[in-house]
C-alpha positions as CSV (number, residue, x, y, z in Angstrom):
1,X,65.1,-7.7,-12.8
2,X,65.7,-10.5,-15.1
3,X,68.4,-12.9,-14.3
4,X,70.4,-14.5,-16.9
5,X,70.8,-18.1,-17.1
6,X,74.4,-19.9,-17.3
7,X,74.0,-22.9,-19.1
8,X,76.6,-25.9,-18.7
9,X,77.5,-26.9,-22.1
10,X,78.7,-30.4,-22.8
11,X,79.1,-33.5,-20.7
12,X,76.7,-34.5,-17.6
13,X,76.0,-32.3,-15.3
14,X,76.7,-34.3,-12.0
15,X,79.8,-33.1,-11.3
16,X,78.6,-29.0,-11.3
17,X,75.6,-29.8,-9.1
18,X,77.8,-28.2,-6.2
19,X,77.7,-25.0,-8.2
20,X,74.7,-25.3,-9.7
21,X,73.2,-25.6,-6.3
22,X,74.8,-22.3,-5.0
23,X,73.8,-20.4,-7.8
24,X,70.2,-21.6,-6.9
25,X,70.4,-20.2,-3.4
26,X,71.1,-16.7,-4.7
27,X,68.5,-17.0,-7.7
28,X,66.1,-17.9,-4.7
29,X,67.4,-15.1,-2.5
30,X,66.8,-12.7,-5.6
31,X,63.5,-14.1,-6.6
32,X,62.4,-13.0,-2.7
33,X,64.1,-9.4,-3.0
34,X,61.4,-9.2,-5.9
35,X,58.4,-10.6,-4.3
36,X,59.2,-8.2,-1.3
37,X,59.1,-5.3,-3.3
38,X,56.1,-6.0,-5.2
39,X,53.9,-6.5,-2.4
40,X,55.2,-3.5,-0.5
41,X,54.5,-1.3,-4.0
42,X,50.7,-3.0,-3.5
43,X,50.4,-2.2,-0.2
44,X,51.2,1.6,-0.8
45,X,48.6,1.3,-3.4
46,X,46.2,-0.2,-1.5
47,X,46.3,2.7,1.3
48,X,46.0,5.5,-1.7
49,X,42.7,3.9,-2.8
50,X,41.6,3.2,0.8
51,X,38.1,5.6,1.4
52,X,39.0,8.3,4.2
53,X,35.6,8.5,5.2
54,X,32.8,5.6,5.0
55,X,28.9,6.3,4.3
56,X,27.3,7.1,7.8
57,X,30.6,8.4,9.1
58,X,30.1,11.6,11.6
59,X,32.6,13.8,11.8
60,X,33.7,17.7,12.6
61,X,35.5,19.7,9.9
62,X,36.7,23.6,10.0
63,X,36.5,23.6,6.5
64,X,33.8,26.3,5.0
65,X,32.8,24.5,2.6
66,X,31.4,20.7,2.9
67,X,33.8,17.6,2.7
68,X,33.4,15.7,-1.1
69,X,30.3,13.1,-0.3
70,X,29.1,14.5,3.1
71,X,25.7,17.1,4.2
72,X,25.6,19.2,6.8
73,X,23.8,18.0,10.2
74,X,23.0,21.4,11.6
75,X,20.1,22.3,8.7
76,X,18.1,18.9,8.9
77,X,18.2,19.0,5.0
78,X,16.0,16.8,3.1
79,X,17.5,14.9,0.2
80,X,15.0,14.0,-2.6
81,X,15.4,10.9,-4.9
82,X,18.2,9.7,-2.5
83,X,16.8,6.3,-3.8
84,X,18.5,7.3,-7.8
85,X,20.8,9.7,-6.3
86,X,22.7,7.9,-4.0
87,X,21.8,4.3,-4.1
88,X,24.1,2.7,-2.0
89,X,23.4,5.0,1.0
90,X,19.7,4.4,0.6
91,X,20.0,0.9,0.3
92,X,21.8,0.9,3.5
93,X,19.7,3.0,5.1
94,X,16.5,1.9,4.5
95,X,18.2,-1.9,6.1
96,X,19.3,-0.3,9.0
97,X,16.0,1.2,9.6
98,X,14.2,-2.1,8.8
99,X,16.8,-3.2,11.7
100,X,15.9,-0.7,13.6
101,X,19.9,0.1,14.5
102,X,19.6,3.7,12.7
103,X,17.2,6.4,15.1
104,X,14.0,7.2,12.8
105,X,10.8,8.8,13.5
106,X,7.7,10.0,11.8
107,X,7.9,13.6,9.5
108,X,5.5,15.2,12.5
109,X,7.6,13.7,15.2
110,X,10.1,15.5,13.5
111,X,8.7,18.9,13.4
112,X,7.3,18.4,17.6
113,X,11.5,17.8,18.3
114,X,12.2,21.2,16.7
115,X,9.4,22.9,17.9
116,X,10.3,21.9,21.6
117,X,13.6,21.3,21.6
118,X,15.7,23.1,18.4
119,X,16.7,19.7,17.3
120,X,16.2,16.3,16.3
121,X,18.3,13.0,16.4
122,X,16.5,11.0,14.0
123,X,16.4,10.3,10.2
124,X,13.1,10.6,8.6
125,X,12.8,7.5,5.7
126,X,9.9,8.2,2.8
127,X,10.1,4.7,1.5
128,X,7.2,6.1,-1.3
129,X,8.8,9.0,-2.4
130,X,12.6,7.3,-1.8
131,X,13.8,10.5,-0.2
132,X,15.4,11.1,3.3
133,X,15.7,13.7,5.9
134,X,18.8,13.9,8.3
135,X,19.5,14.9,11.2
136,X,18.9,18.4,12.7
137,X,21.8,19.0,15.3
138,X,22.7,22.4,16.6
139,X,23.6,22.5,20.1
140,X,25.7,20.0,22.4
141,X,26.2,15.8,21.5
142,X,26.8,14.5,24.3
143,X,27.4,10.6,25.1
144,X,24.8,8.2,26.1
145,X,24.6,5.2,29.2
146,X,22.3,3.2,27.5
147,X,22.4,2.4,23.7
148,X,19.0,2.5,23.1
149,X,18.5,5.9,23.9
150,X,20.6,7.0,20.5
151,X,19.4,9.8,19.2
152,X,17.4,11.4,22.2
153,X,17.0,14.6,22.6
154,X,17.4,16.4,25.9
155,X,16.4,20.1,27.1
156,X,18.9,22.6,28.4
157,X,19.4,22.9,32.1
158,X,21.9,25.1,34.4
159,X,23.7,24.4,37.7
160,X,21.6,25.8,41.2
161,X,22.5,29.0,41.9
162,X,21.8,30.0,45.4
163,X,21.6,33.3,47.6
164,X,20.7,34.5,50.7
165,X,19.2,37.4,52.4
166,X,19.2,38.5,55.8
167,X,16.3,40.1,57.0
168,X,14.9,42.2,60.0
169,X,12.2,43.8,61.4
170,X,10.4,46.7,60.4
171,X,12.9,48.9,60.9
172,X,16.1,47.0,59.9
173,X,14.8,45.4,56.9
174,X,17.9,43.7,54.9
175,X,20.9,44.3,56.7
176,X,22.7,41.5,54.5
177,X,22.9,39.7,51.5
178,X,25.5,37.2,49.5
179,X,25.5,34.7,46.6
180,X,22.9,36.1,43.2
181,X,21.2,38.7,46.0
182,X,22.2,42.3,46.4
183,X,20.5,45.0,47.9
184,X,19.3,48.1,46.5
185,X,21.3,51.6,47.0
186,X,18.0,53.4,46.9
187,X,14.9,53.1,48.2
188,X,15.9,53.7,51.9
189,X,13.6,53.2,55.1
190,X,13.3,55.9,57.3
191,X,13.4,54.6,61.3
192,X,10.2,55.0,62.9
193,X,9.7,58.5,64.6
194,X,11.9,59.7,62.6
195,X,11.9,62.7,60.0
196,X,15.1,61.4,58.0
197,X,16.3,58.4,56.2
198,X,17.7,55.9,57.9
199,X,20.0,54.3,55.2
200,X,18.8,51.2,55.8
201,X,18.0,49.3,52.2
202,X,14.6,47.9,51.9
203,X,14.8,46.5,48.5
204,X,16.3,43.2,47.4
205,X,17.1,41.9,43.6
206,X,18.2,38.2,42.0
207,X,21.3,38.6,39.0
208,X,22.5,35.4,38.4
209,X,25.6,37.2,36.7
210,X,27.0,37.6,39.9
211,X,27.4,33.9,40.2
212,X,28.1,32.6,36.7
213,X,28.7,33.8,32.9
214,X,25.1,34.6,31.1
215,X,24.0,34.5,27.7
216,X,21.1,34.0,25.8
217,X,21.6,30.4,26.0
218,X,22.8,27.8,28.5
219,X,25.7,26.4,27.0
220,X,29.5,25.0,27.7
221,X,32.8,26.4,27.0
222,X,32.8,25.6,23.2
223,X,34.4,25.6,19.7
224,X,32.0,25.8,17.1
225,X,32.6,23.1,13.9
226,X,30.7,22.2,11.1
227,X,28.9,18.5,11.7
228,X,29.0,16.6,8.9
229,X,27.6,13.0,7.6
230,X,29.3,10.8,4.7
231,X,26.9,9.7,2.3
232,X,28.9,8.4,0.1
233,X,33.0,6.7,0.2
234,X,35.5,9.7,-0.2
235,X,38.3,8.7,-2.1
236,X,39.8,12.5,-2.5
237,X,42.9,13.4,-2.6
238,X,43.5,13.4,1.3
239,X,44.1,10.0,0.8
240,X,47.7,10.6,-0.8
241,X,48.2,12.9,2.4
242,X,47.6,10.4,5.0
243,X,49.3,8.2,3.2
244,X,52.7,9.7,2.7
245,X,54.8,9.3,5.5
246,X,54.2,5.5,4.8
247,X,55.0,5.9,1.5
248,X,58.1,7.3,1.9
249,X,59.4,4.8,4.2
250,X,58.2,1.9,1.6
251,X,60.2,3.9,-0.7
252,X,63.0,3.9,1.2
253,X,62.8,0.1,2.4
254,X,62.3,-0.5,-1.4
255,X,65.4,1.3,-2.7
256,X,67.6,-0.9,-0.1
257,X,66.2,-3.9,-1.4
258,X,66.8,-2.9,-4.5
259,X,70.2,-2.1,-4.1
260,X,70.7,-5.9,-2.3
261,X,69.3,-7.6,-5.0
262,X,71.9,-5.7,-7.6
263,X,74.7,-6.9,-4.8
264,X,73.1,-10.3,-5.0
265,X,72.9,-10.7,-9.1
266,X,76.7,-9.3,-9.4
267,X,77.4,-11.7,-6.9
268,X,75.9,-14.6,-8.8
269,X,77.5,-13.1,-12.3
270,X,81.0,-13.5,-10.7
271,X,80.2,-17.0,-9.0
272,X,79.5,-18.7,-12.4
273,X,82.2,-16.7,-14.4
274,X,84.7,-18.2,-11.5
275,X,83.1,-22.0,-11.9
276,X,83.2,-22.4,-15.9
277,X,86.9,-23.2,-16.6
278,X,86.5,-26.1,-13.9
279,X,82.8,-27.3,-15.2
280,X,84.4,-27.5,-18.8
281,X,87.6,-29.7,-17.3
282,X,84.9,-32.2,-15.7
283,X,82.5,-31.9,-18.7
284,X,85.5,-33.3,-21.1
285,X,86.3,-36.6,-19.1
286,X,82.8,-36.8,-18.8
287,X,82.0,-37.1,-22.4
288,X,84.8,-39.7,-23.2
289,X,83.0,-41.9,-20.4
290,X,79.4,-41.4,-22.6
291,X,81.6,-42.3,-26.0
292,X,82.5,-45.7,-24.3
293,X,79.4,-46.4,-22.4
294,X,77.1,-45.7,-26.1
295,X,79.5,-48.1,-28.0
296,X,78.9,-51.1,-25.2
297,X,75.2,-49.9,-25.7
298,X,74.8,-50.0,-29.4
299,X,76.5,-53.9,-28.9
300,X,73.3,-54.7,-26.7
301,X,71.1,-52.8,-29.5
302,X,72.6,-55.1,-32.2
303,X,72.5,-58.3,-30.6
304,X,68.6,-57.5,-29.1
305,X,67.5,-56.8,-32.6
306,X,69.1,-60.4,-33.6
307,X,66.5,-61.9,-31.2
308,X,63.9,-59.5,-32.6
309,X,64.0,-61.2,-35.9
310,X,64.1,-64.5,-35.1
311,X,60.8,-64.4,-32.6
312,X,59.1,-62.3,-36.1
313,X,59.6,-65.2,-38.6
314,X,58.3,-67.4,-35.7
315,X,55.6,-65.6,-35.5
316,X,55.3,-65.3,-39.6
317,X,55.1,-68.9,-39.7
318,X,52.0,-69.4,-37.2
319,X,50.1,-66.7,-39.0
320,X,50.3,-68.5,-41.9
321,X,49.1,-71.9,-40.1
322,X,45.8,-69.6,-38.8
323,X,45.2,-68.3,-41.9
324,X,44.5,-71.9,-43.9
325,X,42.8,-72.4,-41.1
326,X,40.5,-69.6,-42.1
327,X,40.2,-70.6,-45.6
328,X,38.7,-73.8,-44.5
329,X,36.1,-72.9,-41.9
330,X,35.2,-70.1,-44.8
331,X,34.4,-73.3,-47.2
332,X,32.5,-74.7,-44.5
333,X,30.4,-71.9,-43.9
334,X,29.8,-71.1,-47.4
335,X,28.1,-74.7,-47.9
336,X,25.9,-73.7,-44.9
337,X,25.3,-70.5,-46.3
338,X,23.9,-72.5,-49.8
339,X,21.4,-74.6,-47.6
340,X,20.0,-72.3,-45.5
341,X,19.1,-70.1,-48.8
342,X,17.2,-73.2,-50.3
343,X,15.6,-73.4,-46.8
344,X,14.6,-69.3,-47.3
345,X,12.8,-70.0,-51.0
346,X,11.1,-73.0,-49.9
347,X,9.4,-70.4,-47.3
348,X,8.9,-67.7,-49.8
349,X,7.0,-70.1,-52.0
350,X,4.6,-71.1,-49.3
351,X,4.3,-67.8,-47.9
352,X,3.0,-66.8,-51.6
353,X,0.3,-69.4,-51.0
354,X,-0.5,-68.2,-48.3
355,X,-1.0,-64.6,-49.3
356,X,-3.3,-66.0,-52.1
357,X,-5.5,-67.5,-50.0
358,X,-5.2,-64.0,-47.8
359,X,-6.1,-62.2,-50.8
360,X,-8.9,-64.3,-52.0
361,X,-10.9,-64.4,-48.7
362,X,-10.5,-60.9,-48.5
363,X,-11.9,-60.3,-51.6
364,X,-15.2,-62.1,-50.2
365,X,-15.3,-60.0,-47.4
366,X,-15.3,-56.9,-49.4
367,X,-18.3,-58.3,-51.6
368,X,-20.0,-59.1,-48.5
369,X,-19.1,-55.4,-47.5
370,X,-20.5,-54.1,-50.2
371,X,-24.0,-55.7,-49.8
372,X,-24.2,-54.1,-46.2
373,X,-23.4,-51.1,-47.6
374,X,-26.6,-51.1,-50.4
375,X,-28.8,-52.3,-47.5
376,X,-27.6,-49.4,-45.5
377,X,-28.0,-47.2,-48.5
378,X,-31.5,-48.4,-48.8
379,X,-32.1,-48.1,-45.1
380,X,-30.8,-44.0,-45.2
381,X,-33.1,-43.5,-48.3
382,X,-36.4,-44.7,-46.0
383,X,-34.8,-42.4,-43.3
384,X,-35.1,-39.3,-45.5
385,X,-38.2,-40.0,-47.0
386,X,-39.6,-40.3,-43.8
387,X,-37.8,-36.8,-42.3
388,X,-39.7,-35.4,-45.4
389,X,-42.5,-36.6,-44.7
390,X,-43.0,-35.6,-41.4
391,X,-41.0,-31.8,-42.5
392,X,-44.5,-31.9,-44.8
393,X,-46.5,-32.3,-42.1
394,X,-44.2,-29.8,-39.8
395,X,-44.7,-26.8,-42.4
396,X,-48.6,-27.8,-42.8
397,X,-48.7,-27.6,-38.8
398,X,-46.6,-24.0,-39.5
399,X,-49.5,-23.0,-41.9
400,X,-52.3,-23.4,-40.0
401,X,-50.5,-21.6,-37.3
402,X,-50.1,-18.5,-39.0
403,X,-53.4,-18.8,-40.6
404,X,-54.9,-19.0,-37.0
405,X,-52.6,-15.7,-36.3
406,X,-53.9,-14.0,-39.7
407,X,-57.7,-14.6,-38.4
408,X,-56.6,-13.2,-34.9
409,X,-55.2,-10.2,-36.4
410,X,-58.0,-9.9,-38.2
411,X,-60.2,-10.3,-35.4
412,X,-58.3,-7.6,-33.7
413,X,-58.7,-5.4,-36.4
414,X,-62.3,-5.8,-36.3
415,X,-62.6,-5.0,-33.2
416,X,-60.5,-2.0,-33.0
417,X,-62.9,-0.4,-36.0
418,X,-66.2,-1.7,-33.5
419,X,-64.0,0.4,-31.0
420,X,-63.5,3.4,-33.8
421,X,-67.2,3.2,-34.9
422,X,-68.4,2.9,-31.1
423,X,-66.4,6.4,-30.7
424,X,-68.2,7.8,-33.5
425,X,-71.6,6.3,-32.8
426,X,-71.1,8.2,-29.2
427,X,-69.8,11.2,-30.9
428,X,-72.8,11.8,-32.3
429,X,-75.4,10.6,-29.9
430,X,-73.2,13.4,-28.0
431,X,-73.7,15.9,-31.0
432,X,-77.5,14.8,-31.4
433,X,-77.9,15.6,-28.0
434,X,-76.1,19.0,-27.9
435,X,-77.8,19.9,-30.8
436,X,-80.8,19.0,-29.4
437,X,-79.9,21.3,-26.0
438,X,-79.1,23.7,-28.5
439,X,-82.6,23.7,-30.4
440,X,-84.0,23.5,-26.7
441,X,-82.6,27.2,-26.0
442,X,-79.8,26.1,-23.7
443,X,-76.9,28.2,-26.3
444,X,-75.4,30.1,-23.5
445,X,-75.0,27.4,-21.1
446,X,-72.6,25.0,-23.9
447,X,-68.7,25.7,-23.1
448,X,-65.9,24.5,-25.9
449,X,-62.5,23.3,-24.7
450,X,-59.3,22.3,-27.1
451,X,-56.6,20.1,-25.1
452,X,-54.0,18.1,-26.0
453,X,-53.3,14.2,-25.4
454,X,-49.5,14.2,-25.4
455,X,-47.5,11.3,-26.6
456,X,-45.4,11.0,-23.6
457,X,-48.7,11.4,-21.5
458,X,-50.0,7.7,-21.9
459,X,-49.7,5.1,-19.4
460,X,-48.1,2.0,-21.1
461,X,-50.1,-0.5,-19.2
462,X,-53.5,1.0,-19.0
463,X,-53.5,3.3,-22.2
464,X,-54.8,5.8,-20.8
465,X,-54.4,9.7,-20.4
466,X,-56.1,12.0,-17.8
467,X,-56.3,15.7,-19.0
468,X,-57.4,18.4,-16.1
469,X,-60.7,20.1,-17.9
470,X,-62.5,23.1,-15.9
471,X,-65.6,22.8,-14.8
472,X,-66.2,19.2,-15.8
473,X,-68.7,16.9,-13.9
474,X,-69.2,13.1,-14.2
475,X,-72.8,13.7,-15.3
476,X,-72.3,16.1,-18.0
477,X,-73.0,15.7,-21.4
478,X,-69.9,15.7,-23.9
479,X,-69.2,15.9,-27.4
480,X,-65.5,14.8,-28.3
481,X,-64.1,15.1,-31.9
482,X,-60.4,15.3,-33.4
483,X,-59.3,18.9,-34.3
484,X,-59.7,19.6,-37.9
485,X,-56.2,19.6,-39.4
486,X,-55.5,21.0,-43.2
487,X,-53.7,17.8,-44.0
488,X,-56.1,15.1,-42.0
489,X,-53.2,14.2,-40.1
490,X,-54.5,14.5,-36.7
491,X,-57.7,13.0,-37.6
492,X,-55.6,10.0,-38.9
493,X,-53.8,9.8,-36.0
494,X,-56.8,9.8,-33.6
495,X,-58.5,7.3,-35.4
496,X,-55.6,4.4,-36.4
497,X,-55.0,5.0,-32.4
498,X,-58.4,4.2,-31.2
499,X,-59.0,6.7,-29.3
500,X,-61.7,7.8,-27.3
501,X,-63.4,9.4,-24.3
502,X,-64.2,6.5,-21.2
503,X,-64.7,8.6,-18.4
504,X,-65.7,12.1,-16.8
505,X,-65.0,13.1,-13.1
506,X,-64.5,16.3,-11.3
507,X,-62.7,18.7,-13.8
508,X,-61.3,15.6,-15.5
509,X,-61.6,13.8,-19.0
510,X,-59.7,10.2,-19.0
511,X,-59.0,9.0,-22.4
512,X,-58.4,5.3,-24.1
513,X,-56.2,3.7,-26.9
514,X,-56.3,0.9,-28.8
515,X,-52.5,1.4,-29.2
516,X,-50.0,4.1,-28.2
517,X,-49.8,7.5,-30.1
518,X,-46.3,8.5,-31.3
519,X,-47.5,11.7,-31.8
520,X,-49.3,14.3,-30.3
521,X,-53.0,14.3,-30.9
522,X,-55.3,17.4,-30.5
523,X,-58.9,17.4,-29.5
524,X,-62.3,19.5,-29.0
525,X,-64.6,19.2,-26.6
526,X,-67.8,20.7,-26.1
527,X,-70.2,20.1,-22.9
């Protein structure tokens, strides 16, 4: 509520300060109503934004259906990409399990808990795959002694149930029973020598439903609930339920302050309504005591500016003293000023000797510069000529080498036709002497063979090729020749190779190169 201000118009305001002061209390008062009210409205906001459940609260609910931010604890779900789905509970999470203040254990742990017990305690974290699986609870919590064993699991048990039986001899048998034993009601004993039953029971059983309730499970007197964990602040509309009572009675408290601070401002309207006819009396007297107290003060005014211009043309007078002072010391300086610029030429004038002299003496030096430099001209010009001379004598040098390489290749050459013509020259001492064991009669013991050296069948160090020949011998006679081709080509090739036969074994020919074929080469043999 805004509060208007009564303003006190004229005159001082001494004599209302009584007033003015009591309207300030209740502007004060009604300033705190305000405050009041405004921080009970935030504090009923605060509780409808306050979360009604926190991430990692565990709670029971007999709702069917799961609270807004919470899973089950009774399916041991596992929630993939809890690390983008729910962020803040994984970041959480995955601390507490650093801490080791959350239970956790291994995915196989897991499964052993179920497998022997139904249940497991613990969270399972997959920091690689950022996903999480809770607890599996679905029997009994129960509290622990001893903090670190949060998150155990324990296996069922039952309270001793006891019995009794009373037996006898062998013709009594049972002739009591109490607690979880009963006797039978047939199987009777007949009494020894005798042709009837005896109706005495000789057959005992164990029913633990004589003692206590049974099921197929050992368990308390119960109320089943869904178990539920928060994994994320619940801000639903619960929040305005819990909430209301209190807000209602801050409703209530507000409307009475309200209504006080209305009582308050009507109050305060009334009190300075009541004080302005008497503030207006005091403000008149007090304004004809400012009229005279401003006319004595404008007197002091008058007579202080008086003074004021008296001390100026003082003050005029001296200025005018300093200022031929000036004019003179300006004289002075300017006659200074004159000699020290004849004092500044004289310099320039000998400095322009000096520079003449400078200039001359370097001029020397650059003559004498230049002579070095034809001298050193000269001296480069020997250089080269000698560089070209001995280049000359470096390419003569190159000459005769590759001269010496031309009569080596030549050389080689030679020799590889003595090699060719060798071949041939044993060729046809072979042929001469075939021929002659063929004048001699010997026809039917000569035998022909065609075989084939292979270009991938030469050894690239020894250049040679072993071929497997039937019935050869190292001391038979052997006529080798290239296979006649219609285009010479494998006579070429067997000759520009080198090749020929250099030695005979035991069903073996071995053959030589004088350099590797690149193509298959095909030959005849006759021995």
């Amino acid at each position: 509520m805004q509060i208007e201000t009564i303003e006190l118009v004229g005159g001082t305001k001494a004599r209302a300060k009584d007033v003015n002061d009591n309207i300030t209390i209740l502007k004060n008062a009604i300033y705190a109503l305000e405050e009041s009210i405004e921080a009970q409205n935030a504090v009923l906001t605060d509780l409808q934004r306050r979360p009604t459940r926190h991430m990692f609260d565990i709670y029971f609910s007999l709702e069917n259906q799961a609270p807004t931010g919470a899973y089950p604890l009774w399916k041991g779900d596992w929630i993939t990409h809890c690390d983008t789905i729910y962020p803040e509970f994984w970041e959480a999470l995955t601390k507490r399990a650093a801490a080791e203040t959350i239970p956790t254990c291994s995915a196989a742990d897991y499964e052993e808990a179920l497998s022997t017990y139904g249940q497991c305690g613990k969270f399972v974290v997959d920091t690689l795959n950022g996903k999480v699986r809770l607890p599996k609870i679905t029997r009994f919590i129960s509290s622990v002694s001893d903090i670190s064993s949060i998150g155990s699991v324990e296996n069922d048990a039952i309270r001793n149930i006891t019995g009794s039986l009373e037996g006898g001899n062998n013709t009594t048998y049972f002739s009591a029973s109490s607690g979880a034993f009963y006797r039978s009601s047939d199987g009777y004993a007949d009494s020894a020598g005798s042709s009837g039953r005896s109706g005495r029971p000789r057959m005992a059983y164990f029913d633990a439903s004589r003692v206590v309730p049974t099921a197929d499970e050992n368990r308390p007197k119960n109320v089943r609930m869904g178990l539920y964990i928060q994994i994320s602040n619940n801000t639903a509309d619960v929040s305005q339920l819990d909430t209301q009572v209190i807000a209602n009675e801050l409703a209530a408290a507000t409307e009475e302050l309200t209504a006080l601070k209305e009582e308050l401002a009507a109050a305060l309207s009334a009190l300075g309504a009541g004080q302005v006819s008497a503030i207006e009396t005091a403000a008149a007297a007090a304004e004809e005591n400012v009229r005279t107290t401003a006319t004595l003060v404008i007197q002091d005014v008058e007579a202080a500016k008086e003074e004021a211009l008296t001390e100026i043309a003082a003050q005029k007078d001296d200025i005018i003293s300093a200022g031929d002072d000036a004019l003179a010391a300006i004289e002075a300086a300017e006659g200074d000023i004159t000699t020290a610029r004849d004092e500044a030429l004289s310099a320039i004038e000998a400095a322009e000797g000096d520079i003449t002299t400078a200039r001359d003496e370097a001029l020397s030096a650059i003559e004498a510069a230049e002579g070095d430099i034809t001298t050193a001209r000269d001296d480069a010009l020997s250089t080269l000529d000698t560089a070209k001379d001995e280049a000359v004598t470096a390419v003569s040098a190159l000459v005769a080498d590759a001269e010496s390489a031309a009569a080596a290749a030549e050389s080689a050459a030679n020799q590889a036709a003595a090699s060719v013509q060798s071949a041939a020259d044993i060729a046809a001492e072979t042929a001469t002497e075939v021929a002659g064991a063929l004048v001699a009669g010997k026809m039917d013991q000569v035998v022909s063979h065609d075989i084939t050296l292979t270009a991938a069948g030469w050894d690239s160090v020894s250049f040679t090729q072993t071929v497997t020949v039937s019935g050869m011998t190292a001391d038979k006679i052997v006529w080798v020749a290239p296979r006649v081709s219609s285009d010479n080509l494998n006579e070429q090739a067997y000759a520009s190779a080198g090749v020929w036969c250099r030695g005979q074994g035991a069903d073996t020919l071995t053959f030589g190169c004088q350099s590797t074929p690149t193509a298959d080469i095909y030959v005849t043999i006759v021995f």
